[in-house]
KOLDRENGU-113997 format. One record per residue (C-alpha): residue number from 1; x, y, z. Coordinates in Angstrom, 1 decimal. Each point is the difference from the previous one (the first is absolute). Example, Ala and Ser with C-alpha at 12.3 -4.5 7.8 and 13.67 -1.06 7.14 Angstrom:
KOLDRENGU-113997
<1 <12.3 -4.5 7.8>>
<2 <1.4 3.4 -0.7>>
***
This chain:
KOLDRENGU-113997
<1 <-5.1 -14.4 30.9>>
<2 <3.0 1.4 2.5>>
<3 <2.2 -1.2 -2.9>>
<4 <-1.8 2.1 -2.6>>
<5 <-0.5 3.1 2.0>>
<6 <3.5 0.0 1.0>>
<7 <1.4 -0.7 -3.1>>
<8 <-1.9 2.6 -1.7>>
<9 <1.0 3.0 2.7>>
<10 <3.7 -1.5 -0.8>>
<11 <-0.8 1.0 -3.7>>
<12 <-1.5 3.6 0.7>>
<13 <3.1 1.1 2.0>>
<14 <2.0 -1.5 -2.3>>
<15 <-0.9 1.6 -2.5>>
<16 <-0.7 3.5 1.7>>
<17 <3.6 -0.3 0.8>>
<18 <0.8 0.2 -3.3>>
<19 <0.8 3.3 -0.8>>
<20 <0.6 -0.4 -4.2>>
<21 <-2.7 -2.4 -0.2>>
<22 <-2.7 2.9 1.4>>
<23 <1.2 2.2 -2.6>>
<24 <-1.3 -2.4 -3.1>>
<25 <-2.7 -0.9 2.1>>
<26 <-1.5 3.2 0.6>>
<27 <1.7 3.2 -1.0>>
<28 <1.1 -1.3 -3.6>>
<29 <-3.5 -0.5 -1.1>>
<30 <-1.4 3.2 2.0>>
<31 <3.1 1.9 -2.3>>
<32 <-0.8 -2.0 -3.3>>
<33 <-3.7 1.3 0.7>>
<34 <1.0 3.6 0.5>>
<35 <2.3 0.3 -2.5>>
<36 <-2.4 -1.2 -2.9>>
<37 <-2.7 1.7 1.4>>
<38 <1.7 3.3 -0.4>>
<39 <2.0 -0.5 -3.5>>
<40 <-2.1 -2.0 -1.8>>
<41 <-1.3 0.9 -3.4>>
<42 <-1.8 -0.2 -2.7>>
<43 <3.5 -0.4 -2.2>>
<44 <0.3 -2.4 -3.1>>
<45 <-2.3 -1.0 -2.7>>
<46 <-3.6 0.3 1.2>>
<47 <-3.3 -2.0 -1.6>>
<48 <-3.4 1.0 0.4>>
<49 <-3.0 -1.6 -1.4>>
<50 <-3.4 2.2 -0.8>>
<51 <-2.6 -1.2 -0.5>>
<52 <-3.1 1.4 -2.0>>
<53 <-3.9 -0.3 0.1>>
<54 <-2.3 1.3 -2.5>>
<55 <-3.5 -0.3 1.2>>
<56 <-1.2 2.9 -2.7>>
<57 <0.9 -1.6 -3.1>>
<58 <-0.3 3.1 -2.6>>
<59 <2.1 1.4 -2.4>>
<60 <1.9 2.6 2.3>>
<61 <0.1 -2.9 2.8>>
<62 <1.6 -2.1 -2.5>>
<63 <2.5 2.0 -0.8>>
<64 <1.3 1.4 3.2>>
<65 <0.4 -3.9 0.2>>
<66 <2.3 -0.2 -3.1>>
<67 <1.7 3.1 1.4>>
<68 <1.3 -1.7 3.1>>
<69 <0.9 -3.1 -2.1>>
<70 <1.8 2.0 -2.4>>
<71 <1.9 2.3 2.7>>
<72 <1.5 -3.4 1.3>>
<73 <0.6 -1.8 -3.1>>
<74 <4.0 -0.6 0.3>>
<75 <0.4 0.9 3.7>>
<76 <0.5 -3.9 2.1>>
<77 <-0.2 1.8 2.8>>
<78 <-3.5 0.7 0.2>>
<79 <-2.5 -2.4 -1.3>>
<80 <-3.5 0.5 -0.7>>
<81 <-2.9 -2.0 -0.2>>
<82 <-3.8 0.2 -0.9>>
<83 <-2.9 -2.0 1.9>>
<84 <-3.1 0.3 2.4>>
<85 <-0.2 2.0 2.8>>
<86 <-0.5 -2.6 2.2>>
<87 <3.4 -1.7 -1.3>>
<88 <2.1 2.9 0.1>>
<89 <-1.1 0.9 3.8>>
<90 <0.5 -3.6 0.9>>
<91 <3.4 0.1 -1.4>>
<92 <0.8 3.6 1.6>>
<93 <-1.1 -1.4 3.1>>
<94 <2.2 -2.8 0.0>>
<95 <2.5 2.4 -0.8>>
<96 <0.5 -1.6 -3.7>>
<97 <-1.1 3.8 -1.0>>
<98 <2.1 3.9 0.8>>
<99 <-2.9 1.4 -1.1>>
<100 <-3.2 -0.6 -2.5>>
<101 <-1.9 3.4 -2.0>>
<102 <-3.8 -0.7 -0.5>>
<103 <-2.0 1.3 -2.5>>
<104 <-3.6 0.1 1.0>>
<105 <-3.4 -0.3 -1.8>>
<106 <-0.8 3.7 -1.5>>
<107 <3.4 1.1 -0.3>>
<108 <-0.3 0.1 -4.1>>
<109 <-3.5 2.0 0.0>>
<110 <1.7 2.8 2.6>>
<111 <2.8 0.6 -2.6>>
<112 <-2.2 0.1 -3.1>>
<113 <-2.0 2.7 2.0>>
<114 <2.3 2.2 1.0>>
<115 <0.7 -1.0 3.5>>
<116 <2.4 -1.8 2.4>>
<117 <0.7 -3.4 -0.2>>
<118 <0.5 -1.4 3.5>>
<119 <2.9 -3.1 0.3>>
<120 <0.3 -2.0 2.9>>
<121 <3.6 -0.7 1.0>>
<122 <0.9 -2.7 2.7>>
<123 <3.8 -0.3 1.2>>
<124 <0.7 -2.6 2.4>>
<125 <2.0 1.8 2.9>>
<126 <1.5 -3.1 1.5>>
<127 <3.0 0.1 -2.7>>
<128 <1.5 3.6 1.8>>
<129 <2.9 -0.2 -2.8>>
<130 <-2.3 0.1 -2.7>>
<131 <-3.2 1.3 1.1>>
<132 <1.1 3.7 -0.9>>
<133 <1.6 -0.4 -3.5>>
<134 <-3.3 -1.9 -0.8>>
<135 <-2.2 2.5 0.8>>
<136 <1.5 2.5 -1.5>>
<137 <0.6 -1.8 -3.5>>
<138 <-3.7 -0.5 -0.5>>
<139 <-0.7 3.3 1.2>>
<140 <2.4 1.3 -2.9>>
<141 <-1.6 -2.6 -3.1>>
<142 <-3.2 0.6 1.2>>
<143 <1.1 4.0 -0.4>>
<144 <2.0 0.0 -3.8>>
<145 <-2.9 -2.5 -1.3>>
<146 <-2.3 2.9 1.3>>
<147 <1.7 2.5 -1.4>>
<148 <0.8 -2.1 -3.4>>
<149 <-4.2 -0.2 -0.2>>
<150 <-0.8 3.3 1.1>>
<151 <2.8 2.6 -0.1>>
<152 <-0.1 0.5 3.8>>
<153 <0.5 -2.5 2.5>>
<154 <-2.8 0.6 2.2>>
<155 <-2.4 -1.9 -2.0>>
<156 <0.7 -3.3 2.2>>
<157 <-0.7 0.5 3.8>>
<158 <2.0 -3.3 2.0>>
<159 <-1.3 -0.9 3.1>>
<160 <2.0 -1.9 2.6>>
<161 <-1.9 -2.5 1.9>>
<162 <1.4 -1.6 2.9>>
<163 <1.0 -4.1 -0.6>>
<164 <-2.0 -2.0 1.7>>
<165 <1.2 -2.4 2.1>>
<166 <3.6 0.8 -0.4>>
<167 <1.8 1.3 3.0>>
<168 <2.1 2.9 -0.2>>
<169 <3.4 -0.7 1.6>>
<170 <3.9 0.7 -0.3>>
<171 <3.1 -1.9 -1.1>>
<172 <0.4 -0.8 3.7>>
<173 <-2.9 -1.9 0.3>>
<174 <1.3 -2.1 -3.1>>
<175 <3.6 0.0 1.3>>
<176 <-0.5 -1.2 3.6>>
<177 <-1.4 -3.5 -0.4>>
<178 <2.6 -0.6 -2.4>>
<179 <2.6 1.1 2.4>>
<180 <-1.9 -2.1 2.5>>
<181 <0.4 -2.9 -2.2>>
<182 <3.3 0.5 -0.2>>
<183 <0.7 0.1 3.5>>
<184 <-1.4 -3.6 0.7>>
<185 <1.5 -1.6 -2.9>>
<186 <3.1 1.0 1.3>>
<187 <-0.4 -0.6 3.2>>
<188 <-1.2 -4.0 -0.4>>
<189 <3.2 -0.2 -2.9>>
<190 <2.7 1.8 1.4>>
<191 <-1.0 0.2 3.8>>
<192 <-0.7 -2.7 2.3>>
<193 <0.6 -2.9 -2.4>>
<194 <3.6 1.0 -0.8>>
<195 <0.4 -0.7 4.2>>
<196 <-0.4 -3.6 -0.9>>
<197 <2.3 -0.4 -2.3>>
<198 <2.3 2.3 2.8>>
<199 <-1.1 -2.3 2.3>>
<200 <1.1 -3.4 -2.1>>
<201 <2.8 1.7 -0.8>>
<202 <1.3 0.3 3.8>>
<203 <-1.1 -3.1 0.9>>
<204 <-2.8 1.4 1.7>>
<205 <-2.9 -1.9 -1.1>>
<206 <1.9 -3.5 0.8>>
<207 <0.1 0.9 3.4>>
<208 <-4.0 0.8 -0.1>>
<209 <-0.7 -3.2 -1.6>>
<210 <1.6 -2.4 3.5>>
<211 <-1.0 3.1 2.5>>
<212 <-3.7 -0.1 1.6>>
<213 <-1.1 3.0 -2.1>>
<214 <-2.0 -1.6 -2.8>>
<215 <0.7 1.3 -3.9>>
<216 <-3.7 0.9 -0.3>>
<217 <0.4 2.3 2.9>>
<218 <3.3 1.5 -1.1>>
<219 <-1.8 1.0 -3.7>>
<220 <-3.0 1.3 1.5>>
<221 <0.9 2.0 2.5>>
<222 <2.5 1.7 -2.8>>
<223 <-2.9 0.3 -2.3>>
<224 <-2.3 1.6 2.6>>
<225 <2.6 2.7 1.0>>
<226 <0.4 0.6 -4.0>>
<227 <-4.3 0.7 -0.5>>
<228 <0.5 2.3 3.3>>
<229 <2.7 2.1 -1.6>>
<230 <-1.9 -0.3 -3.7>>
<231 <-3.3 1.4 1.7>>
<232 <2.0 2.7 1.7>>
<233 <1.8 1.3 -3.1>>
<234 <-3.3 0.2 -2.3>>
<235 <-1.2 2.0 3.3>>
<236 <3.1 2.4 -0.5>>
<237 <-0.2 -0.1 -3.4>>
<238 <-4.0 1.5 0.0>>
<239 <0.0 2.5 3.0>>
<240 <3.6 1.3 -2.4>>
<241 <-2.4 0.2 -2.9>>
<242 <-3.0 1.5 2.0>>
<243 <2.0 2.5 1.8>>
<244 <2.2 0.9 -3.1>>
<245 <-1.8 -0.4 -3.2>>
<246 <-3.8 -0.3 1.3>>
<247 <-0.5 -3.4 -1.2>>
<248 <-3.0 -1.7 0.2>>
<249 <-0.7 -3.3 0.9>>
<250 <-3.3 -0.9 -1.0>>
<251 <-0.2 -3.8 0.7>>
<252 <-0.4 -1.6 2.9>>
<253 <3.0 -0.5 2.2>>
<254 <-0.8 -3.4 1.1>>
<255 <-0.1 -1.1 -3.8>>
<256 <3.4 1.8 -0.2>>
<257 <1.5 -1.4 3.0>>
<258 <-0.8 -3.5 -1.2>>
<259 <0.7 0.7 -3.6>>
<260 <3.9 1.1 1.6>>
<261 <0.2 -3.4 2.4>>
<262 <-0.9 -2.1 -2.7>>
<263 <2.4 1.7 -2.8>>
<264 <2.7 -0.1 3.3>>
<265 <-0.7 -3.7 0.1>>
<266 <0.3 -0.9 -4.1>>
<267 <3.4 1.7 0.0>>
<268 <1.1 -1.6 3.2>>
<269 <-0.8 -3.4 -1.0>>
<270 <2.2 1.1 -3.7>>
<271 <2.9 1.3 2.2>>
<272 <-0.1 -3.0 1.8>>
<273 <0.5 -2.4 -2.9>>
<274 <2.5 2.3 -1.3>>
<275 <1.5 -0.6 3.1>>
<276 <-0.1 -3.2 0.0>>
<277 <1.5 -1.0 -3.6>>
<278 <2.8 2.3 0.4>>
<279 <3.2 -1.4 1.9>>
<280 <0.7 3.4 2.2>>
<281 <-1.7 3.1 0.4>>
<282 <2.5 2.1 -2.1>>
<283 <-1.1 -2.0 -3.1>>
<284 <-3.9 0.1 1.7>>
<285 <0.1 3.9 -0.3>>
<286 <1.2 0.1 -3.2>>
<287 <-2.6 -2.2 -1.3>>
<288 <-2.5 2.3 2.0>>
<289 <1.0 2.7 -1.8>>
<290 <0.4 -1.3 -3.2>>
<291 <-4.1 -1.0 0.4>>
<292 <-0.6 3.2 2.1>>
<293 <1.3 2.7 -2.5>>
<294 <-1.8 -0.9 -3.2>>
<295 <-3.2 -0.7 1.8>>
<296 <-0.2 3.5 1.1>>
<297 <0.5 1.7 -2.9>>
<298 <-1.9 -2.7 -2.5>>
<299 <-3.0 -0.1 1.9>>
<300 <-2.0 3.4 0.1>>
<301 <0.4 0.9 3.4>>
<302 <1.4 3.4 -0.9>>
<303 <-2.2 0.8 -3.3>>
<304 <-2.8 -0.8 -1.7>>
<305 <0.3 -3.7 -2.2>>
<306 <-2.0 2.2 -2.7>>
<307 <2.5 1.8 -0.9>>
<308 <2.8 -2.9 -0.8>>
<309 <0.0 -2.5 -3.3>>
<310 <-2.0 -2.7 0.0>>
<311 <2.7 -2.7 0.7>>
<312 <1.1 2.1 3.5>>
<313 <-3.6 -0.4 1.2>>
<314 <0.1 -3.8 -0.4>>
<315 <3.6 -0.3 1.9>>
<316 <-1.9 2.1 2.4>>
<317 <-3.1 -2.2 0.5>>
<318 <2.6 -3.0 0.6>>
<319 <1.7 1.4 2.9>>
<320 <-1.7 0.0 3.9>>
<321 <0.8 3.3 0.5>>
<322 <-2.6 1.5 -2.9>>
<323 <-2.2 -1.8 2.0>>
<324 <0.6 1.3 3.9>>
<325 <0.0 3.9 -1.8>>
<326 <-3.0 -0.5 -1.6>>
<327 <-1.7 -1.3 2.8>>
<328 <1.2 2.7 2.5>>
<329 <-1.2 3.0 -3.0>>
<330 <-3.0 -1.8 -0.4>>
<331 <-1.1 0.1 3.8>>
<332 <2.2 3.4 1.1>>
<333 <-1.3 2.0 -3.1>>
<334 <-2.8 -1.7 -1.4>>
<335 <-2.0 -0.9 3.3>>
<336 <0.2 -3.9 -1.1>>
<337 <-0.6 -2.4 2.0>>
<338 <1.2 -3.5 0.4>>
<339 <-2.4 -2.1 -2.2>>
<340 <1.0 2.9 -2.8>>
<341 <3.8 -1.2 0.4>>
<342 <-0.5 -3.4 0.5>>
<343 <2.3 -0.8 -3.3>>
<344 <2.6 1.8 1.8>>
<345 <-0.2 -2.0 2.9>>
<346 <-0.4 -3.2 -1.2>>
<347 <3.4 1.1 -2.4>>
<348 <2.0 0.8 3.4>>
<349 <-1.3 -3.2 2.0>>
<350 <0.8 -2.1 -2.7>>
<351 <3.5 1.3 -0.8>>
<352 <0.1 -0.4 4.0>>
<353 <-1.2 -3.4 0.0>>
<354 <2.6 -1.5 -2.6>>
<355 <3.0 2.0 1.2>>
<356 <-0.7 -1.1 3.3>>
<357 <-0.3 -3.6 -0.6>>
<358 <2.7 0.2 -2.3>>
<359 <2.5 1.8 2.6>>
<360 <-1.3 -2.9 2.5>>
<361 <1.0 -2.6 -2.5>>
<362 <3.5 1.9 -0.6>>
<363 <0.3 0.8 3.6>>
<364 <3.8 -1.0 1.0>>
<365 <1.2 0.3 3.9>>
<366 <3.5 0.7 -0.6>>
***
């Protein structure tokens, strides 16, 4: 146990020592964070999908219906559909839904007798981007089909009701376990796992293999200082976020904490067999990269998958890091816990589990 501890303080100074290597560790992301938490926006093509609920099922109902349908007709970027209310609030709440419009029982007898019809209008607040422009484009149907009936547009009274269910939070809140995820896929591919090949490369780990210090020892000690500096950069990363943006971690932290140790130890036991198939650690971090970069930007951590064509979601759902994002949104925005993100963790252990015995069976001393 002397070995490990002292081993492992040898990696903490080490490291602290390392002046550059602080930088990507903890200010890069803290920067990446701030800089996308100011500038972002809502630019490029946008979808939204409405849905619509008639519970009143009378002439005037019907064709505020046809209305909506026919305001659409030609625009891809909104999409409309028809069905229960208890589908379309499922589907808002799972966030499949900007917004639903119900129509409820009476509305057609109120118009034929002179009075208000009442509409019921639902937008789901979690997509900040979109939440706006949806509101205010069934605000303005609802108000020409009013007018197009009556001749003045106050014949259709909207109501908003708050969604259900459906927390109200910022881009930040989205963007920070993706940055997270981030963080600790780079750190197990281009961090501690590049030292090995370093270390093979200087002839380093052939003197560890005839010296009393056991290999086991070595690794782990390496890998524990690596989960210390993961857990202390997701710290960083949330009190940045809580102090700058207000985010809000609704979750629990030790579900987060374990969700970060076990994404830290998936990509570790990847960088390692990376490190171990390549011949030096110049050709190790180009590999890294070249698995790092496309990763990042093909597997949703920055953006809804709901957005992107059909075949982009299915290269997502193939690569580990879809997986560790999801997870850390599900818990940090969506108060999951673990048995709710247990395909997500099985995913990372297994993609552990193979590249570690695979790295073990690749595994070269010099």
């Amino acid at each position: 146990m002397s070995k490990f501890h002292k081993m492992f303080v040898y990696n903490l100074k080490m490291t602290l020592r390392q002046r550059e290597a602080l930088f990507w560790m903890f200010l890069f992301p803290v920067l990446l964070m701030i800089i996308l938490g100011l500038v972002f926006g809502s630019s490029g093509e946008m979808r939204m999908k409405i849905g619509v609920v008639d519970l009143d099922g009378s002439p005037a109902s019907r064709a505020i219906v046809r209305g909506i349908v026919k305001a659409f007709e030609g625009t891809p970027e909104i999409e409309i559909s028809t069905g229960t209310e208890e589908v379309e609030r499922a589907a808002l709440k799972d966030g499949n839904r900007n917004g639903i419009l119900i129509i409820p029982a009476g509305f057609g007898q109120a118009v034929t007798e002179g009075e208000k019809g009442e509409v019921t209008m639902i937008i789901n607040r979690s997509e900040l981007s979109t939440a706006q422009i949806a509101s205010s484009t069934l605000r303005g149907i609802v108000g020409r089909i009013s007018q197009g009936m009556s001749g003045a547009p106050e014949l259709i009274t909207v109501n908003e009701e708050a969604a259900q269910d459906v927390k109200d939070f910022e881009y930040i809140d989205f963007m920070v376990p993706g940055i997270l995820a981030m963080v600790v896929m780079f750190g197990g591919l281009a961090g501690y796992s590049l030292e090995i090949a370093t270390y093979r490369e200087k002839g380093i780990l052939r003197r560890i293999k005839v010296s009393p210090l056991s290999l086991s020892t070595f690794l782990s000690s390496g890998i524990a200082s690596v989960l210390i500096f993961t857990l202390l950069q997701t710290a960083l990363l949330i009190a940045v976020g809580m102090l700058l943006f207000h985010l809000k971690i609704h979750g629990n932290y030790f579900c987060l904490a374990l969700l970060v140790l076990v994404g830290a130890l998936s990509f570790l036991s990847l960088g390692f067999l990376i490190a171990s198939m390549t011949r030096n650690s110049r050709s190790a971090g180009m590999a890294s990269q070249a698995i790092a970069m496309p990763m990042m930007f093909l597997s949703g951590i920055f953006f809804p998958l709901q957005f992107v064509p059909s075949v982009l979601k299915v290269i997502a759902r193939c690569l580990p890091l879809y997986y560790l994002g999801d997870a850390l949104r599900e818990v940090m925005v969506d108060s999951a816990g673990l048995a709710s993100v247990w395909l997500d963790l099985a995913v990372l252990m297994g993609v552990g589990a193979v590249s570690f015995f695979a790295a073990v069976r690749f595994f070269r001393w010099e």
